[in-house]
C-alpha atoms as a printed R data frame, in Angstrom:
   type eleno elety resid chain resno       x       y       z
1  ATOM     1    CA   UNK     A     1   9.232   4.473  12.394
2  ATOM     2    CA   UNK     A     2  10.715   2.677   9.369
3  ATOM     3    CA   UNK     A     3  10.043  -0.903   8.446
4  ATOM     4    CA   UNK     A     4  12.616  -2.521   6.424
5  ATOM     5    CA   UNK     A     5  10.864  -5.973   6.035
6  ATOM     6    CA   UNK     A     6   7.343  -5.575   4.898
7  ATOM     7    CA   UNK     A     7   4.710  -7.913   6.988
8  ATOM     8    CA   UNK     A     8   4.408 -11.189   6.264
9  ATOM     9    CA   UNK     A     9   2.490 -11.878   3.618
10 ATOM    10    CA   UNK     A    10   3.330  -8.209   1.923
11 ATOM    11    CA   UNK     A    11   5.536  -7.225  -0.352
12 ATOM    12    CA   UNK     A    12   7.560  -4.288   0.193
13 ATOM    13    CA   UNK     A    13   6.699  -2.719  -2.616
14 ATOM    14    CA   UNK     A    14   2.750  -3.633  -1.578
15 ATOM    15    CA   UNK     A    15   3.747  -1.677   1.783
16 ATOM    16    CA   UNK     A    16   4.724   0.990  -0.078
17 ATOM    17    CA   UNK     A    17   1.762   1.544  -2.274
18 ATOM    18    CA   UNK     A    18  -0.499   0.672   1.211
19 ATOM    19    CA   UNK     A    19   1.337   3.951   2.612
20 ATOM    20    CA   UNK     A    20   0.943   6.216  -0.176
21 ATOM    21    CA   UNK     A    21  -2.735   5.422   0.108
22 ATOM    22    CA   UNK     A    22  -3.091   6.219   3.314
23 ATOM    23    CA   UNK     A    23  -1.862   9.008   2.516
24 ATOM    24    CA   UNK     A    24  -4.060  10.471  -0.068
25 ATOM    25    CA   UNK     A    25  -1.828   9.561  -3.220
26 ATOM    26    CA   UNK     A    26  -3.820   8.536  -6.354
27 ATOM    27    CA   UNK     A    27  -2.359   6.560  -8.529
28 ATOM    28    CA   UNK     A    28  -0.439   8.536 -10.478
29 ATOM    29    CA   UNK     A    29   1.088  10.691  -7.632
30 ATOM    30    CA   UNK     A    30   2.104   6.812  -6.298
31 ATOM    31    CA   UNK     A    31   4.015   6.161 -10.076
32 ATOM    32    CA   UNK     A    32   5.229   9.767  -9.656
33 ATOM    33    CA   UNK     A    33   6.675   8.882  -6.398
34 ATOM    34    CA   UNK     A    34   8.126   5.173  -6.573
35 ATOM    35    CA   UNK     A    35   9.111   5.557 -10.573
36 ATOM    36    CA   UNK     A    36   6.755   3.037 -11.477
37 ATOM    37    CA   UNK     A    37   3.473   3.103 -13.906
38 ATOM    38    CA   UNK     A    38   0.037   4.209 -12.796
39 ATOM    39    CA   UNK     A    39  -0.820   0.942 -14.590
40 ATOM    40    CA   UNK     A    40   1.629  -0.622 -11.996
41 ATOM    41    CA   UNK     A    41   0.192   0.809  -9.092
42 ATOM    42    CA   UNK     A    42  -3.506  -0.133  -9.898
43 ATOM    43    CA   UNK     A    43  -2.043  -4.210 -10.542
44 ATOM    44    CA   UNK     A    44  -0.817  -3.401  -6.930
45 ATOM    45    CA   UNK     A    45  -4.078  -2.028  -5.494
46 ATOM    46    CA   UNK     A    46  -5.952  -4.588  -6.769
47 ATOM    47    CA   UNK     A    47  -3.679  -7.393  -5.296
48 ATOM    48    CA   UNK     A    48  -4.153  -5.926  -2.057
49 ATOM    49    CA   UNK     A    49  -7.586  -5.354  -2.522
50 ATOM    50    CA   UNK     A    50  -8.047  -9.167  -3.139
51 ATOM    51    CA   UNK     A    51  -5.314 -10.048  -0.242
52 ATOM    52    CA   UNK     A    52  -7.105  -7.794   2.373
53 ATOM    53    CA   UNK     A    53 -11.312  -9.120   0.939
54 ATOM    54    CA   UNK     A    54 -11.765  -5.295   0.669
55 ATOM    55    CA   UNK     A    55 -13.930  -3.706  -1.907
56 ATOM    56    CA   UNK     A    56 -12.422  -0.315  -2.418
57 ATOM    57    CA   UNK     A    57  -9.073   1.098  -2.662
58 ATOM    58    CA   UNK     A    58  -9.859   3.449   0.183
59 ATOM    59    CA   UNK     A    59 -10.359   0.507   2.680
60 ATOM    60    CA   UNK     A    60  -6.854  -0.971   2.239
61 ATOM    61    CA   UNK     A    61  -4.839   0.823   4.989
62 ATOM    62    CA   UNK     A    62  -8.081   0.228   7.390
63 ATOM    63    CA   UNK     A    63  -7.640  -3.586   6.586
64 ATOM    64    CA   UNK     A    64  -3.564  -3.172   6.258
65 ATOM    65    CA   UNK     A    65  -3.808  -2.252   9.931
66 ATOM    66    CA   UNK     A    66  -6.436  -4.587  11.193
67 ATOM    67    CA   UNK     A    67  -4.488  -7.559   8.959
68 ATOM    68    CA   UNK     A    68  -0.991  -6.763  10.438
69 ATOM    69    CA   UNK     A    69  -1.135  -4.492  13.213
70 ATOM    70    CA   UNK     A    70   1.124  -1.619  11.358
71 ATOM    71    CA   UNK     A    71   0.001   1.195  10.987
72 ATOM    72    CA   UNK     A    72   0.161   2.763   7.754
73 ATOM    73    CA   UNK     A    73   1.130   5.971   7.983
74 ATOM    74    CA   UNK     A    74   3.916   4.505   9.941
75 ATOM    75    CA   UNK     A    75   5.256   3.300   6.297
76 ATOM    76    CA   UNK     A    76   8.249   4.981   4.904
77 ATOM    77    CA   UNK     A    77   8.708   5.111   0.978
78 ATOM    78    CA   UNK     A    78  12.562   3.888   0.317
């Protein structure tokens, strides 16, 4: 499935980053992959650590889903 408007409350950019994580990505296979800085994608980890009240990076798709009810491996990069 592709989403073409992130959730409310998301960016689509954030959705992005949310499924690359789920997917195993670190952060600088997510720059690799969107053209953006590792730098970049850490600013965007942490915002959606702080959105979601999560601790770690690897509890943001958990939360993603729980949050919005999309699953994140359902998330295609664009």
């Amino acid at each position: 499935m592709t989403r073409s408007v992130p959730p409310e409350g998301f960016t689509r950019r954030q959705t992005q980053v949310v499924g690359l994580i789920a997917a195993g990505y670190s952060a600088d296979e997510i720059a690799r992959s969107l053209g953006i800085s590792a730098r970049t994608v850490r600013a965007h980890s942490d915002a959606l650590r702080t959105k979601l009240r999560v601790a770690r990076r690897s509890q943001i798709p958990a939360a993603f889903l729980w949050r919005t009810g999309v699953d994140p491996f359902t998330l295609v990069v664009r």
